[in-house]
VMD Tcl script that builds the backbone (N, CA, C; Angstrom):
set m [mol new atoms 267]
animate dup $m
set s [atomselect $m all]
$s set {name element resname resid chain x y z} {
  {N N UNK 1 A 113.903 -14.268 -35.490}
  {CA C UNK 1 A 114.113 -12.942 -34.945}
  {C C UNK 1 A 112.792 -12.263 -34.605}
  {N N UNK 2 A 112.056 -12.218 -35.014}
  {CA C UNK 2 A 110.136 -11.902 -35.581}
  {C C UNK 2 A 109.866 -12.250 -33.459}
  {N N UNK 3 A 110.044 -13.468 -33.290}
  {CA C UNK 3 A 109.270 -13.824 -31.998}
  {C C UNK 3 A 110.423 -12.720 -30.812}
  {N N UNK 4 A 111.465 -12.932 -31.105}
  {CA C UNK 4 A 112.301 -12.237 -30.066}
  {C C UNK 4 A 111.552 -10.619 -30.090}
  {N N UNK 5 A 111.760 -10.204 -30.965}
  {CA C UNK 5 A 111.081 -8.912 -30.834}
  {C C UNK 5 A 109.820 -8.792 -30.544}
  {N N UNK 6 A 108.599 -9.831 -30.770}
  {CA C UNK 6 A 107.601 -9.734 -30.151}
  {C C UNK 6 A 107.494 -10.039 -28.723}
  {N N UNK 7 A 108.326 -10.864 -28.427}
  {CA C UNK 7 A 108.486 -10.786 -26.524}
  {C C UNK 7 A 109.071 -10.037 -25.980}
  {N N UNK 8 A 109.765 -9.034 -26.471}
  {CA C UNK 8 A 110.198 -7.335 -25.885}
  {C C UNK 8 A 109.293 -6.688 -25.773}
  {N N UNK 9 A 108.288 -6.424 -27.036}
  {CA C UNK 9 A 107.454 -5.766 -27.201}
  {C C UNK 9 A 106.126 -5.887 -26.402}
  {N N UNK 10 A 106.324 -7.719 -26.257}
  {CA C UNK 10 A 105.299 -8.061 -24.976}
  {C C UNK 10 A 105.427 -7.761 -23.190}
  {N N UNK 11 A 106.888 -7.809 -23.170}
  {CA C UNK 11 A 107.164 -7.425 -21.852}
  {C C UNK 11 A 107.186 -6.097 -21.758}
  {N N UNK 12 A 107.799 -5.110 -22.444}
  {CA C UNK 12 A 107.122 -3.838 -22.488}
  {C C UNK 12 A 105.876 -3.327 -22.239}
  {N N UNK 13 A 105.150 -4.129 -23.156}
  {CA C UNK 13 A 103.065 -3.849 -22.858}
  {C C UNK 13 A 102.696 -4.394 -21.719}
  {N N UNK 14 A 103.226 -5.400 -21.034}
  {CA C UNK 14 A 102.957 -5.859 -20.070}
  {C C UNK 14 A 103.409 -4.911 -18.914}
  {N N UNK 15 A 104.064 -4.298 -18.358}
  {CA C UNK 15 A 104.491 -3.209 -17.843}
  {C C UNK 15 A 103.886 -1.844 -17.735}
  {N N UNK 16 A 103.496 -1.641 -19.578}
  {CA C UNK 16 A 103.470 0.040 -20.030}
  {C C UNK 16 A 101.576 -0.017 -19.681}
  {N N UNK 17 A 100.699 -1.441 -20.179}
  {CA C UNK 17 A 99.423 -1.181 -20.249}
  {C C UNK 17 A 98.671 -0.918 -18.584}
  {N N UNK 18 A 98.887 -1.335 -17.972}
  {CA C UNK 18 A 98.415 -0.758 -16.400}
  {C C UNK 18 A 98.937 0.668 -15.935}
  {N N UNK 19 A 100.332 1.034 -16.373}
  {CA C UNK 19 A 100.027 2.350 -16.292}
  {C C UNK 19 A 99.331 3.038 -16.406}
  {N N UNK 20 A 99.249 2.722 -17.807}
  {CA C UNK 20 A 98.613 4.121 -18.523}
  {C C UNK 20 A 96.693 3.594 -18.082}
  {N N UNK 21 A 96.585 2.462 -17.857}
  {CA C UNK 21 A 95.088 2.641 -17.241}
  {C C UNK 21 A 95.022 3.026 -15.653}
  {N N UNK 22 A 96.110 2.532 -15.099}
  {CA C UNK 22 A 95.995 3.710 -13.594}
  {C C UNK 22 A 95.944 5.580 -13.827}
  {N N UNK 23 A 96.589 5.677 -14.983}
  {CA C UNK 23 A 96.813 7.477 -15.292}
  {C C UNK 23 A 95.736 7.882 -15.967}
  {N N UNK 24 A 94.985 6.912 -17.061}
  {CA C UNK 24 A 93.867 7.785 -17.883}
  {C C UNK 24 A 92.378 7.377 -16.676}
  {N N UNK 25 A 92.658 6.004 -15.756}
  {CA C UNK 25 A 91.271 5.798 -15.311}
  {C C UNK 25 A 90.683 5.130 -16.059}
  {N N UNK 26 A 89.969 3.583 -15.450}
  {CA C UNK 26 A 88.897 2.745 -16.122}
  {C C UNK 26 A 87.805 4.023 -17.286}
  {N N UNK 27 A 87.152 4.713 -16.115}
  {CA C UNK 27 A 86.543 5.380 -16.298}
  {C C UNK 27 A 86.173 6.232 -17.879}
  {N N UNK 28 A 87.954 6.633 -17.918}
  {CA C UNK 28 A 88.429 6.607 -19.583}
  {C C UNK 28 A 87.844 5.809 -20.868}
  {N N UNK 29 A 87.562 4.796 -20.398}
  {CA C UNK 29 A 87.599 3.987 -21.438}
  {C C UNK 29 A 86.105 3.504 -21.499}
  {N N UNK 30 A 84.831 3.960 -20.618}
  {CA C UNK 30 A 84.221 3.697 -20.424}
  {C C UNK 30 A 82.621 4.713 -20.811}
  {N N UNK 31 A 81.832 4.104 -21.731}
  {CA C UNK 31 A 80.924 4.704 -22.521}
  {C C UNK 31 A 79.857 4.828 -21.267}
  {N N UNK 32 A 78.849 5.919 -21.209}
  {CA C UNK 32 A 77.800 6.350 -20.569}
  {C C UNK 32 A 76.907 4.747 -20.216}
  {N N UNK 33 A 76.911 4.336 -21.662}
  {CA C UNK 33 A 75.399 3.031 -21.548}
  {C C UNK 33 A 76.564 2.055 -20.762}
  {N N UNK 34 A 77.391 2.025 -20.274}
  {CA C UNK 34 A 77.981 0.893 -19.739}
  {C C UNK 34 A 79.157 0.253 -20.785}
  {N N UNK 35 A 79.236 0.482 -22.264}
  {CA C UNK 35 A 80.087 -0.272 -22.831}
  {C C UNK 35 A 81.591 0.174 -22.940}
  {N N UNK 36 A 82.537 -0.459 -23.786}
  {CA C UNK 36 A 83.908 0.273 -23.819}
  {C C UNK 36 A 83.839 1.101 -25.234}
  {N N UNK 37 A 84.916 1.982 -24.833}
  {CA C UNK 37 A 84.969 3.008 -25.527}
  {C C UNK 37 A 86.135 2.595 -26.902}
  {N N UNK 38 A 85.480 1.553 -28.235}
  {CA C UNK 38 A 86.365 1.369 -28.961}
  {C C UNK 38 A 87.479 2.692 -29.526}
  {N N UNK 39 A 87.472 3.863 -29.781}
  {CA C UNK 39 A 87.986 5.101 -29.801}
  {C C UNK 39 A 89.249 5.164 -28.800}
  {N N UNK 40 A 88.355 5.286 -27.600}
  {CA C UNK 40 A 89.741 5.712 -27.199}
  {C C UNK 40 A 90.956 4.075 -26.271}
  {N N UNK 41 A 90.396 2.952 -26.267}
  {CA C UNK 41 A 90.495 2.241 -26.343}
  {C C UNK 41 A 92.280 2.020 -27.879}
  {N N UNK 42 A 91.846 2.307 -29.139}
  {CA C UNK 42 A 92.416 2.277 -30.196}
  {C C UNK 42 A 93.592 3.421 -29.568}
  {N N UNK 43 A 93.315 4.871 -29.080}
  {CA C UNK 43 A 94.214 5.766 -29.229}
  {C C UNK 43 A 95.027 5.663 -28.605}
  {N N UNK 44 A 94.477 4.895 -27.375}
  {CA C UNK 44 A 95.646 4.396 -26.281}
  {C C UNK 44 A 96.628 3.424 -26.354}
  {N N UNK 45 A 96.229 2.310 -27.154}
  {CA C UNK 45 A 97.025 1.412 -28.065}
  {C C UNK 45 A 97.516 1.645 -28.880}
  {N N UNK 46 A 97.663 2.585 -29.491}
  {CA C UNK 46 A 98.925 3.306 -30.476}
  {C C UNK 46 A 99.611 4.081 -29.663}
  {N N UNK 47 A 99.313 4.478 -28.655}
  {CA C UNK 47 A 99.876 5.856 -27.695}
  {C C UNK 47 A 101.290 4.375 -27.324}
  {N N UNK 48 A 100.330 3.072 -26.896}
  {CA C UNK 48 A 101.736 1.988 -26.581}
  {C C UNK 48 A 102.273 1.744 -27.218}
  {N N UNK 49 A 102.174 1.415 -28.532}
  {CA C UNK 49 A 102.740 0.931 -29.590}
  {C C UNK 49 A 103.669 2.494 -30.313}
  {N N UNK 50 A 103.134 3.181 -29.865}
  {CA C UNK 50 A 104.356 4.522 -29.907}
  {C C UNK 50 A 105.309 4.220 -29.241}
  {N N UNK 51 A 104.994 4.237 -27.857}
  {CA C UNK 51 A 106.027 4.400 -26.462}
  {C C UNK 51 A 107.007 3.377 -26.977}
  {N N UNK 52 A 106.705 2.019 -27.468}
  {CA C UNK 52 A 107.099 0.961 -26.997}
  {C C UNK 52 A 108.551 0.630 -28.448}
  {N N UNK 53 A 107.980 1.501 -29.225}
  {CA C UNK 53 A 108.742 1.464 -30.695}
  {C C UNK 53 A 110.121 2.682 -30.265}
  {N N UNK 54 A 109.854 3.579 -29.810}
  {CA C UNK 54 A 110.297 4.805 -29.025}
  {C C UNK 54 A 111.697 3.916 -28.427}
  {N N UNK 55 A 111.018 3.067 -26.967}
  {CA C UNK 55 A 112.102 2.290 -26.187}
  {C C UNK 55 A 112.930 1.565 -26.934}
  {N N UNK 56 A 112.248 0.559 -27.912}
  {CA C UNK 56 A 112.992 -0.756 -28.097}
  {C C UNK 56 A 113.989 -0.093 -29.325}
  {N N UNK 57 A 113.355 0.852 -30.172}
  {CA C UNK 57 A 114.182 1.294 -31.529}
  {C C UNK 57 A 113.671 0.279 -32.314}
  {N N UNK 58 A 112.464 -0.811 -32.518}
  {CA C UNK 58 A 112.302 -1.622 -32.992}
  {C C UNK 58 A 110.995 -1.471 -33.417}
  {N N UNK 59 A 110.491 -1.075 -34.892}
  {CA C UNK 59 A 108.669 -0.877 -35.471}
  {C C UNK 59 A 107.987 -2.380 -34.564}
  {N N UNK 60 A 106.952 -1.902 -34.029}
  {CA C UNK 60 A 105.373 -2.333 -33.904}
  {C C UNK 60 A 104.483 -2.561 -35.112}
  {N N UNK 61 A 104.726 -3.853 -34.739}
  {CA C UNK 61 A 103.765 -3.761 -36.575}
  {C C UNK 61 A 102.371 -4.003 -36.403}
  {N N UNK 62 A 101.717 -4.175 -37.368}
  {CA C UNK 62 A 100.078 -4.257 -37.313}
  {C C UNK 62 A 99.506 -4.807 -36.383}
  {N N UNK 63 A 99.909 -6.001 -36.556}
  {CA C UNK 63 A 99.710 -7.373 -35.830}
  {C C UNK 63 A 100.063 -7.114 -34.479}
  {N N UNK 64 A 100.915 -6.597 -34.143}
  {CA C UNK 64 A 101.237 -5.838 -32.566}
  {C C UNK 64 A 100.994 -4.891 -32.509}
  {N N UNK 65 A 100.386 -3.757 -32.841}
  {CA C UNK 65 A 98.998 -2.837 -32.499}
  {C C UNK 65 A 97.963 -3.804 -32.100}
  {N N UNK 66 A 97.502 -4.438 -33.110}
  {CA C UNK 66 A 96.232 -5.383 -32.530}
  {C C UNK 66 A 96.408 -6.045 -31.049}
  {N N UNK 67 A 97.287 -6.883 -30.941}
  {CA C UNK 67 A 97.708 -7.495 -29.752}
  {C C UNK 67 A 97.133 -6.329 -28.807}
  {N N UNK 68 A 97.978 -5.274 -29.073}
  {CA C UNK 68 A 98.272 -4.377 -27.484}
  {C C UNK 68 A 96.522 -3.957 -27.552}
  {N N UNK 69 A 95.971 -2.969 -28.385}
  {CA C UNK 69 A 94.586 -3.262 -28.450}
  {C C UNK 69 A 93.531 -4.265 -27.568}
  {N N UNK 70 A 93.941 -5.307 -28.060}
  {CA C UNK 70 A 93.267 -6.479 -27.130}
  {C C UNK 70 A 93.576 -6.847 -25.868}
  {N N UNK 71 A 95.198 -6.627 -25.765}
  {CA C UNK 71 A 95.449 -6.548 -23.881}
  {C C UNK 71 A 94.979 -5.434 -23.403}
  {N N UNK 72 A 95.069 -4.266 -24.032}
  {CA C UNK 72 A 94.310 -3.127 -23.372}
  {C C UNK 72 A 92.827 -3.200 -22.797}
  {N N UNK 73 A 91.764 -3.749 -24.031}
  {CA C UNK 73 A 90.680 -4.520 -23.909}
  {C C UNK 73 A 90.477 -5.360 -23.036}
  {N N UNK 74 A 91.288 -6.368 -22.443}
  {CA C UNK 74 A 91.545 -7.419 -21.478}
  {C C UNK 74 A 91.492 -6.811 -20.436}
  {N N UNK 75 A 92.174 -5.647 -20.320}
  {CA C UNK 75 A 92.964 -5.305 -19.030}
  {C C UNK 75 A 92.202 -4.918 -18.347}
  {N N UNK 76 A 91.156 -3.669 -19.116}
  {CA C UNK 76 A 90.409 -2.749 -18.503}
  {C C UNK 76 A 88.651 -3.828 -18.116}
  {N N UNK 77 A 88.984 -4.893 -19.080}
  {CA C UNK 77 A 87.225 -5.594 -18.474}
  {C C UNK 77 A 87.471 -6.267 -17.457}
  {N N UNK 78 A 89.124 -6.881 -17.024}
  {CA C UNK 78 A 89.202 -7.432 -15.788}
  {C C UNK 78 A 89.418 -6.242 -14.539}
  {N N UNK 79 A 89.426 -5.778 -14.658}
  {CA C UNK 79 A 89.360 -3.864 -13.850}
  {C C UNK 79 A 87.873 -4.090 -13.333}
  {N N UNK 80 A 87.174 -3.800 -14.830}
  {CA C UNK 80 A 85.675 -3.616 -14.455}
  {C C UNK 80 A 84.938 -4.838 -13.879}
  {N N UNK 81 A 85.342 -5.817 -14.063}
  {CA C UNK 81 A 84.378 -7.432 -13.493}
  {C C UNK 81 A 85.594 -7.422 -12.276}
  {N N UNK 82 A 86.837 -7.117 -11.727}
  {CA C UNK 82 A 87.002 -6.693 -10.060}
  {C C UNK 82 A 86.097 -5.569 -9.567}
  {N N UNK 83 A 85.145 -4.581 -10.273}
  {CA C UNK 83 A 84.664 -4.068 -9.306}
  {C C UNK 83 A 85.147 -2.658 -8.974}
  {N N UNK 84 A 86.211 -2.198 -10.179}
  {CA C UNK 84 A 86.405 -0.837 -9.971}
  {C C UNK 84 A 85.296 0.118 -10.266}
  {N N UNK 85 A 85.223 1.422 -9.748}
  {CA C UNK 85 A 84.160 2.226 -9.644}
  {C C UNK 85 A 84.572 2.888 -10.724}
  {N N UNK 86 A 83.362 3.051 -11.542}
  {CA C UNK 86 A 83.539 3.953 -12.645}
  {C C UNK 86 A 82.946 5.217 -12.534}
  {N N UNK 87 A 83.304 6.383 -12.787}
  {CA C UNK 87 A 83.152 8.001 -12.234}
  {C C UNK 87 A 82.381 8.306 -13.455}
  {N N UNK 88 A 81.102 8.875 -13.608}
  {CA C UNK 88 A 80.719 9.870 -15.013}
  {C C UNK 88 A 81.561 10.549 -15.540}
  {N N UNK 89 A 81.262 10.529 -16.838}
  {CA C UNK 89 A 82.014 11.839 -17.681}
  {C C UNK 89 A 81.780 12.653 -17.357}
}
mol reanalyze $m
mol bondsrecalc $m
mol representation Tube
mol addrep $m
């Protein structure tokens, strides 16, 4: 049962995580010296792991915080190595 609910929870993030980086902006996530912003990076990955517990009626557990965390992480460095423009704070 454990994997079924983690592939809801994956097709959900898969869906929910480009949103929310088209709505907050690379830029968001992105520190002055060039690096990522572990902070808000984390807040935004619970913000999914909210949404996503919200939809399914089904807890996000640790281990899937982390996940979404790291696709979030994924998402936004393949953003930045395509070449999106990042705006100053």
């Amino acid at each position: 049962m454990d994997v079924v609910v983690d592939l809801e929870h994956w097709r959900r993030a898969q869906r929910l995580l480009p949103i929310l980086i088209d709505r907050f902006g690379v830029s968001f996530f992105v520190l002055e010296g060039g690096g990522l912003d572990d902070g808000r990076l984390a807040r935004c990955a619970e913000l999914a792991g909210d949404w996503i517990e919200r939809r399914s009626g089904r807890a996000v557990d640790d281990g899937g915080r982390e996940r979404l965390y790291r696709m979030l992480r994924d998402r936004v460095t393949e953003r930045l190595a395509a070449g999106t423009p990042v705006r100053s704070r």
